[in-house]
C-alpha positions as CSV (number, residue, x, y, z in Angstrom):
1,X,-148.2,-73.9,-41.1
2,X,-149.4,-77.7,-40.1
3,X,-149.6,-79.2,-37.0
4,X,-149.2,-82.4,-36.8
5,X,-149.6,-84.5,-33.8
6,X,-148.0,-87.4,-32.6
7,X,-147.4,-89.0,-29.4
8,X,-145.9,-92.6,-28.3
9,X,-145.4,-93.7,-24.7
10,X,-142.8,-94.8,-22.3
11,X,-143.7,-97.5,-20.7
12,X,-142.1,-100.0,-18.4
13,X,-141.1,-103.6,-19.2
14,X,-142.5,-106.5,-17.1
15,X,-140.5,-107.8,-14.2
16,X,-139.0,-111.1,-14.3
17,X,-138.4,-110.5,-10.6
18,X,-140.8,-113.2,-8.7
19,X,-140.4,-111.8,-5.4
20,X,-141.6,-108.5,-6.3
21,X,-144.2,-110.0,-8.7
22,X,-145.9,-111.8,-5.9
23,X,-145.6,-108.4,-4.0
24,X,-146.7,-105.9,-6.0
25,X,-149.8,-104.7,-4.2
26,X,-147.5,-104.0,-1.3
27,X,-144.2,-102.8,-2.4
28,X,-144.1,-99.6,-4.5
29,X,-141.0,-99.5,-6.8
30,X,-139.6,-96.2,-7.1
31,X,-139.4,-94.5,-10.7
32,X,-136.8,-96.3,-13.4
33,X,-134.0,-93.9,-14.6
34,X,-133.6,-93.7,-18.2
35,X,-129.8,-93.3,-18.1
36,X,-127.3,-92.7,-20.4
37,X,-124.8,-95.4,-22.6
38,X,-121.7,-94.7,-24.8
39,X,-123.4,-96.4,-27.3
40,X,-126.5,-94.3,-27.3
41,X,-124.8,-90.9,-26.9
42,X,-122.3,-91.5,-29.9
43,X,-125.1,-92.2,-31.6
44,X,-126.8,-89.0,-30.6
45,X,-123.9,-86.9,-31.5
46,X,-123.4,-88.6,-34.8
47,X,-125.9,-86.6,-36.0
48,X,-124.4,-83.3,-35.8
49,X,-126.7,-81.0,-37.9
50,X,-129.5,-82.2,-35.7
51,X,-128.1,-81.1,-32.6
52,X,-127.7,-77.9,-34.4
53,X,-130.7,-77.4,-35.1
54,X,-132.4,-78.7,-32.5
55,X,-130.3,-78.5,-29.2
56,X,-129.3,-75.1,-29.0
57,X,-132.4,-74.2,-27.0
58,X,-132.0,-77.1,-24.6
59,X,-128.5,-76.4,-23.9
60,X,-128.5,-72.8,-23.7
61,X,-125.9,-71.8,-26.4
62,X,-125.1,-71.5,-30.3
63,X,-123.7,-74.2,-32.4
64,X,-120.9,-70.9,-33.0
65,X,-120.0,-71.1,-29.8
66,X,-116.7,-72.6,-28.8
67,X,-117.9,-74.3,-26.2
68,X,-120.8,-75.9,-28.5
69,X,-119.3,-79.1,-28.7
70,X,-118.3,-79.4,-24.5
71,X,-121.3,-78.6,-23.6
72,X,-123.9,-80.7,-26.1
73,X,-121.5,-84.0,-25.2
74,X,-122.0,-83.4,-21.3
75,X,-125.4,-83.0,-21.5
76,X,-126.4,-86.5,-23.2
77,X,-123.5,-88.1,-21.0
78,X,-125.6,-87.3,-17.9
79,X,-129.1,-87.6,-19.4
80,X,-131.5,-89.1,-17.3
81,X,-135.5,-88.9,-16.8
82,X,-137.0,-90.3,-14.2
83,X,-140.3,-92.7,-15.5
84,X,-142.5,-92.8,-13.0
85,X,-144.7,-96.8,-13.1
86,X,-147.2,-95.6,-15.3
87,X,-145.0,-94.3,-17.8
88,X,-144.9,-91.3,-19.4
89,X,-146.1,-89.9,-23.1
90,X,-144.2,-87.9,-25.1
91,X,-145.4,-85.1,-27.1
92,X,-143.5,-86.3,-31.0
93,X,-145.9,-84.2,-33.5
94,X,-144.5,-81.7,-35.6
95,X,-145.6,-78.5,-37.1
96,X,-144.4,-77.8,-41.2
97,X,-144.3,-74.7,-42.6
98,X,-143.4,-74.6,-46.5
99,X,-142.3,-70.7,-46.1
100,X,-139.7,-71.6,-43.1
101,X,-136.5,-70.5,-45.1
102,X,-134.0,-72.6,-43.0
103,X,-135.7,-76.0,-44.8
104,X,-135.8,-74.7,-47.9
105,X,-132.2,-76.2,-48.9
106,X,-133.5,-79.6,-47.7
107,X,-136.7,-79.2,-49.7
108,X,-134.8,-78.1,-52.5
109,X,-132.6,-81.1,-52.7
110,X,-136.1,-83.5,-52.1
111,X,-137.9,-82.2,-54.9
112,X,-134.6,-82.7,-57.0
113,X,-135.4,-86.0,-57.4
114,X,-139.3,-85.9,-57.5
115,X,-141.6,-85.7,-60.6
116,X,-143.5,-82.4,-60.8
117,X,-146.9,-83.6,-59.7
118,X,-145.6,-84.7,-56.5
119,X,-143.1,-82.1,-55.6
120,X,-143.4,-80.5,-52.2
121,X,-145.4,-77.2,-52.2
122,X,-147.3,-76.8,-49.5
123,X,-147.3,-77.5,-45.7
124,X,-149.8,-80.8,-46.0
125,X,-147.2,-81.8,-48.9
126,X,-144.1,-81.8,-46.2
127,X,-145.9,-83.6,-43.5
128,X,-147.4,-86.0,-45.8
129,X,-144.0,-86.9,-47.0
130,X,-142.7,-87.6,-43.4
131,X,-145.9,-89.5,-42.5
132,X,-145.6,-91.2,-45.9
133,X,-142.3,-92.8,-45.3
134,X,-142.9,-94.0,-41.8
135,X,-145.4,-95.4,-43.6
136,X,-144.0,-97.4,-46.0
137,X,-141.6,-98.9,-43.4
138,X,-144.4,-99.9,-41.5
139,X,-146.4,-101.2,-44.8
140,X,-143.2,-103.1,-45.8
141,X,-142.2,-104.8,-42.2
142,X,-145.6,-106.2,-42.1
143,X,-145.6,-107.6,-45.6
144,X,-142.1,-109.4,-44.5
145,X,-143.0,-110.5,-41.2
146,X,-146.3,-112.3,-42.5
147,X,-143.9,-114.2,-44.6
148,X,-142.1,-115.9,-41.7
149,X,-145.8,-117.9,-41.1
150,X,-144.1,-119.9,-43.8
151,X,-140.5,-120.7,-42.3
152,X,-141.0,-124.0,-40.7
153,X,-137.9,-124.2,-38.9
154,X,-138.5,-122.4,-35.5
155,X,-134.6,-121.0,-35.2
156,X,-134.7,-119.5,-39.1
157,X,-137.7,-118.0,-38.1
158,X,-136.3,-116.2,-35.1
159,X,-133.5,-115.1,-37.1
160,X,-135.5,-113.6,-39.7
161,X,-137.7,-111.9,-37.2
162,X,-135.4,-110.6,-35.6
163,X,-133.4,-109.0,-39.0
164,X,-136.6,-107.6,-40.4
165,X,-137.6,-105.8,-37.2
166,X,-133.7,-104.5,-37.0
167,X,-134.3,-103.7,-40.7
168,X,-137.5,-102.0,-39.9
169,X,-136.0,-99.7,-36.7
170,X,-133.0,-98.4,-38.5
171,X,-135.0,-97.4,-41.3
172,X,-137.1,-95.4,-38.7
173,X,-134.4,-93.8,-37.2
174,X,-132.6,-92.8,-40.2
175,X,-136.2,-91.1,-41.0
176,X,-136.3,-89.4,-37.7
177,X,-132.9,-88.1,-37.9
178,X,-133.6,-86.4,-41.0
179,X,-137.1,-85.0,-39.8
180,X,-135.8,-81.9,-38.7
181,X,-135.5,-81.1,-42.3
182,X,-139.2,-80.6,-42.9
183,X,-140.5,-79.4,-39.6
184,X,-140.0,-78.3,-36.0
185,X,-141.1,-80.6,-33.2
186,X,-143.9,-79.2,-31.3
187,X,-142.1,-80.1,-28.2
188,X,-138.3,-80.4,-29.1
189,X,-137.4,-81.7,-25.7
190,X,-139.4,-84.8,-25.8
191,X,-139.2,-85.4,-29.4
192,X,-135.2,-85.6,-28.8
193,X,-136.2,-87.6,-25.7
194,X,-137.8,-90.1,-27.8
195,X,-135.2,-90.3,-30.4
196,X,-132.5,-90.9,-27.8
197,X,-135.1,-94.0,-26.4
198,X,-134.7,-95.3,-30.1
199,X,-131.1,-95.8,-29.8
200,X,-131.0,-96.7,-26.0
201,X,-130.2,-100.4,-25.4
202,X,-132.6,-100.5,-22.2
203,X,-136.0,-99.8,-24.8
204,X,-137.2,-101.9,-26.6
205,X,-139.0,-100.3,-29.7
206,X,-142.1,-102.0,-29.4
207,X,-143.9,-103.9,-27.1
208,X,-143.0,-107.3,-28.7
209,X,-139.2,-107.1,-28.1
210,X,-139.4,-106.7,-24.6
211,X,-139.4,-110.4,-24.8
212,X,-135.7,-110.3,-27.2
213,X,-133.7,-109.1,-24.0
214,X,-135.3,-109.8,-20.8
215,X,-132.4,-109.1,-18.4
216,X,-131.0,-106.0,-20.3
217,X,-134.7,-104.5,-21.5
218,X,-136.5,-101.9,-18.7
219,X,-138.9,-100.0,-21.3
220,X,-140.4,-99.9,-24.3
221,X,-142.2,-97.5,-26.3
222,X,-145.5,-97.9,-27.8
223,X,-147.4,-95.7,-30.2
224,X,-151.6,-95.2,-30.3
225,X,-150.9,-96.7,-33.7
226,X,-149.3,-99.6,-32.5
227,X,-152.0,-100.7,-29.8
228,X,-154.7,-100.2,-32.9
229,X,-152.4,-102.5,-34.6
230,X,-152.1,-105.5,-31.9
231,X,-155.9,-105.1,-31.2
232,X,-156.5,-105.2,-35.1
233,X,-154.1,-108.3,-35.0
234,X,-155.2,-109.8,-31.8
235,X,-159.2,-109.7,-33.8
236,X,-158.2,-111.3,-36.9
237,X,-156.2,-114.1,-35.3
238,X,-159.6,-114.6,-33.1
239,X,-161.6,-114.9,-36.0
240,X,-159.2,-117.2,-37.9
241,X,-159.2,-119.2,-34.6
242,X,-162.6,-119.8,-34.6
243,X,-163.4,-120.6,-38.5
244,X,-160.2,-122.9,-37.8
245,X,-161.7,-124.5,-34.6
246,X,-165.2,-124.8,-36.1
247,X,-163.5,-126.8,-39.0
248,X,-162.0,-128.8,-37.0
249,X,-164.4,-129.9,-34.8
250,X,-166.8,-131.0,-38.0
251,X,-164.5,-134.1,-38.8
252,X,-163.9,-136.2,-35.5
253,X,-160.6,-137.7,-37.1
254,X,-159.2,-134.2,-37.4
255,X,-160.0,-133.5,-34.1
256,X,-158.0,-136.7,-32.5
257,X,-155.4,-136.0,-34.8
258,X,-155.2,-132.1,-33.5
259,X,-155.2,-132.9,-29.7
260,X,-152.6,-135.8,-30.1
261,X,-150.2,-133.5,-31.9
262,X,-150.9,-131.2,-29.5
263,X,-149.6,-133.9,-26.9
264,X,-153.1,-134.2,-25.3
265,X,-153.6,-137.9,-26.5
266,X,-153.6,-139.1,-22.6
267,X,-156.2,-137.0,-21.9
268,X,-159.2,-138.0,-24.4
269,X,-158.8,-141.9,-24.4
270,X,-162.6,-142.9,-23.9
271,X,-164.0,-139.2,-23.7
272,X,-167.3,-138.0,-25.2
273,X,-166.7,-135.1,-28.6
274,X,-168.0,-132.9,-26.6
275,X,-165.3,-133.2,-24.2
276,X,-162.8,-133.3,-26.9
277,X,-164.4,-130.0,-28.5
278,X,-164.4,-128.4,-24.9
279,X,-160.4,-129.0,-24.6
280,X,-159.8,-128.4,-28.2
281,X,-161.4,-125.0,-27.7
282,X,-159.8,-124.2,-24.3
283,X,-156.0,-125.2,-25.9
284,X,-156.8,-123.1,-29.2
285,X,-157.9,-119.8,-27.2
286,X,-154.4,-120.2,-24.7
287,X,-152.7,-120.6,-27.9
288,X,-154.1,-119.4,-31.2
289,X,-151.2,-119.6,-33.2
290,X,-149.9,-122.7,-32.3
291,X,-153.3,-124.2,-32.8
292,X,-153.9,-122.7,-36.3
293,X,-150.3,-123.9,-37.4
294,X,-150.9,-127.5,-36.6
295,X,-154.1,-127.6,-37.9
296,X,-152.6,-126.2,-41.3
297,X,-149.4,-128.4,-41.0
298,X,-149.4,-130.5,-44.2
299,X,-148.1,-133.6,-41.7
300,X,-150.8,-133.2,-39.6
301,X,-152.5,-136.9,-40.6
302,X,-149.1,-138.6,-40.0
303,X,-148.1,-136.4,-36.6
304,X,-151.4,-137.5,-35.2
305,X,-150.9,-141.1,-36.3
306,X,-146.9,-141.3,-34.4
307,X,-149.0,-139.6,-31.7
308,X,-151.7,-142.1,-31.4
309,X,-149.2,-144.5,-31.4
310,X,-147.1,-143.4,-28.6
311,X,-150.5,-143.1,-26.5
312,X,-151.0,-146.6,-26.9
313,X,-147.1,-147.7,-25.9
314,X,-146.6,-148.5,-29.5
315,X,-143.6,-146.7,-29.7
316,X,-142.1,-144.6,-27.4
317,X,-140.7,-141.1,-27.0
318,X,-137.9,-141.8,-24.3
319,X,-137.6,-140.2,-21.1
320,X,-136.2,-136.8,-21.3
321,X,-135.4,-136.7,-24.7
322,X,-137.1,-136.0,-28.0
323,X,-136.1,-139.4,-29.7
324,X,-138.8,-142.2,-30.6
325,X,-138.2,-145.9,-30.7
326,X,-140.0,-149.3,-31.1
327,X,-141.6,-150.3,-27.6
328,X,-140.7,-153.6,-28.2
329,X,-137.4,-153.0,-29.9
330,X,-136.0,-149.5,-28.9
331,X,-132.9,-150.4,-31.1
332,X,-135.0,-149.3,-34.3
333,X,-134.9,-145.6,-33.7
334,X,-138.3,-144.2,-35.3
335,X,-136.8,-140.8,-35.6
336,X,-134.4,-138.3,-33.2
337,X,-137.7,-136.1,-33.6
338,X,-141.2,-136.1,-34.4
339,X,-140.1,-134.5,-37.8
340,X,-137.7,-137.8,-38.7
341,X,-140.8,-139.9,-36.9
342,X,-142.8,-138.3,-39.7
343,X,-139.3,-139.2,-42.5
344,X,-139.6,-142.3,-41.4
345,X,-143.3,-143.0,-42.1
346,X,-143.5,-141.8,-45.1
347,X,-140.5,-144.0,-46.3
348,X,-141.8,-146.2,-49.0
349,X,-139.4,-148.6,-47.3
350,X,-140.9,-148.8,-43.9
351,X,-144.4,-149.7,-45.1
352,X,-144.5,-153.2,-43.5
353,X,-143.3,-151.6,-40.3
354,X,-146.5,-148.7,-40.4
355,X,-148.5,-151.6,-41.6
356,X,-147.8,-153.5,-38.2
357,X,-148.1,-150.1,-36.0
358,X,-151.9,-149.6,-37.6
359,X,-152.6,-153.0,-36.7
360,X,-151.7,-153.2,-33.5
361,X,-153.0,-150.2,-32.8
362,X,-156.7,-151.4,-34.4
363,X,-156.7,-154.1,-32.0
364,X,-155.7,-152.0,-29.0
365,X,-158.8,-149.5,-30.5
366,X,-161.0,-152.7,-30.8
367,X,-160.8,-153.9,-27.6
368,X,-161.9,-150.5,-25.7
């Protein structure tokens, strides 16, 4: 036999609540019940050869038994465990044993469809082919989620986030819900617990989809592997920070051009570098990401231009709107946004109009 162990946590989700926010030194909230849906239980049940297999010494009686069925569908109707502020781990490892006669249909049918030198022999072979397809969900949701870097339009990108991490959970739980056919849990209670959190509408599957569903999200689960992963993350974006920032801060026109698309134009107007350097540093450690991205943004010369411009009451972004005009002549409409600002400028047709702008603004820049 192999053991293998596993564990992931329960934790809960932050409260949007500000009253208890400000208050939470003082008041103690009492544990969070993780309840029950319809949703979540049909889903449960769905799975009927996993209950068999797996329930009958939760619930007390055999999957022969005429009141199987009765008794299985109460108990995930009024499931409920208490979690407690700190959360609570959950035991998910699982012990393989090649020998175990009641998997060796399933094994059977596996190495069916596997070339000889990879068929499943031994106890390392069944784990390993578990751990391997988790694995390769995990491999290929990161591939696909580095891709959205590259979708410029903020609301495709959401979208496409949010179908490759749906892609990437059902593919988990359609590996989970076949697990029992290579191993035993090595504690079946909280293994089932956590494959009734992956279907429960109140967890989020990872830490970054609390954010998703605010209002309807109360926990979310989190792995040792997936804190390794966000610290690994959380490194390499700090290190591309900084070979970005120590770019930047080597050409000085880059550096006006960074802070004024970053709408911080007001605040260096007759400021020392090092100032600049200072508040380019602080803005790029609040927000990596949003820092790297405009520095790589192939507009970034022309952005910082509109910017400079709008500074200096050149043109004009009106009040509570995104739209930018002509100071002097809001009827010609620069653009609805700074992306047809940016149309607009590089418009062979609108080069006497830049033309004007960059001399204006050289005499506004001359007399400082």
């Amino acid at each position: 036999m192999k053991q293998v162990n596993r564990t992931i946590n329960i934790y809960w989700s932050i409260s949007n609540n500000q009253y208890a926010n400000a208050n939470k030194k003082v008041l103690v909230e009492p544990p969070r019940k993780l309840g029950t849906s319809i949703s979540s239980v049909s889903k449960m049940l769905a799975n009927s050869e996993e209950q068999k297999v797996l329930m009958p010494d939760i619930i007390g009686i055999s999957p022969l038994s005429m009141e199987w069925n009765k008794v299985l569908t109460n108990y995930w109707n009024s499931f409920g465990i208490d979690i407690a502020s700190q959360g609570k781990k959950l035991d998910i490892g699982f012990t393989y044993d090649i020998t175990d006669i009641s998997k060796s249909e399933y094994i059977k049918k596996i190495n069916a469809n596997l070339d000889k030198d990879k068929q499943l022999t031994t106890d390392s072979h069944l784990a390993n082919y578990v751990s391997r397809l988790l694995k390769d969900v995990e491999d290929s949701f990161q591939v696909e989620l580095a891709k959205t870097n590259k979708v410029k339009d903020d609301k495709s990108r959401v979208e496409t986030i949010k179908r490759i991490y749906d892609a990437k959970f059902k593919k988990i739980i359609q590996i989970e819900g076949m697990h029992y056919k290579f191993g035993i849990p090595n504690n079946i209670d909280e293994y089932l617990t956590y494959r009734y959190c992956l279907v429960y509408g109140d967890v989020a599957n990872e830490f970054a989809l609390v954010s998703k569903s605010p209002k309807k999200i109360r926990f979310y689960l989190q792995s040792k592997e997936d804190i390794e992963r966000i610290n690994d993350t959380r490194q390499r974006l700090e290190e591309n920070r900084m070979e970005t920032f120590i770019k930047v801060i080597q050409d000085s026109n880059m550096v006006d051009n960074v802070l004024y698309a970053l709408g911080k134009g007001n605040e260096i107007l007759n400021v020392k570098p090092t100032t600049k350097h200072t508040l380019l540093n602080k803005i790029s450690s609040d927000n990596p990401k949003k820092f790297i991205n405009i520095v790589n943004d192939t507009n970034l010369t022309t952005k910082g231009q509109i910017e400079k411009f709008i500074s200096n009451s050149i043109l004009k972004r009106l009040d509570n709107s995104e739209m930018i005009v002509d100071t002097l002549d809001p009827s010609k409409i620069i653009g609805n946004n700074i992306n047809g600002a940016i149309t607009y400028f590089k418009n062979p047709d609108n080069k006497a109009d830049i033309t004007e702008y960059v001399s204006k603004y050289k005499g506004i820049i001359n007399k400082n």
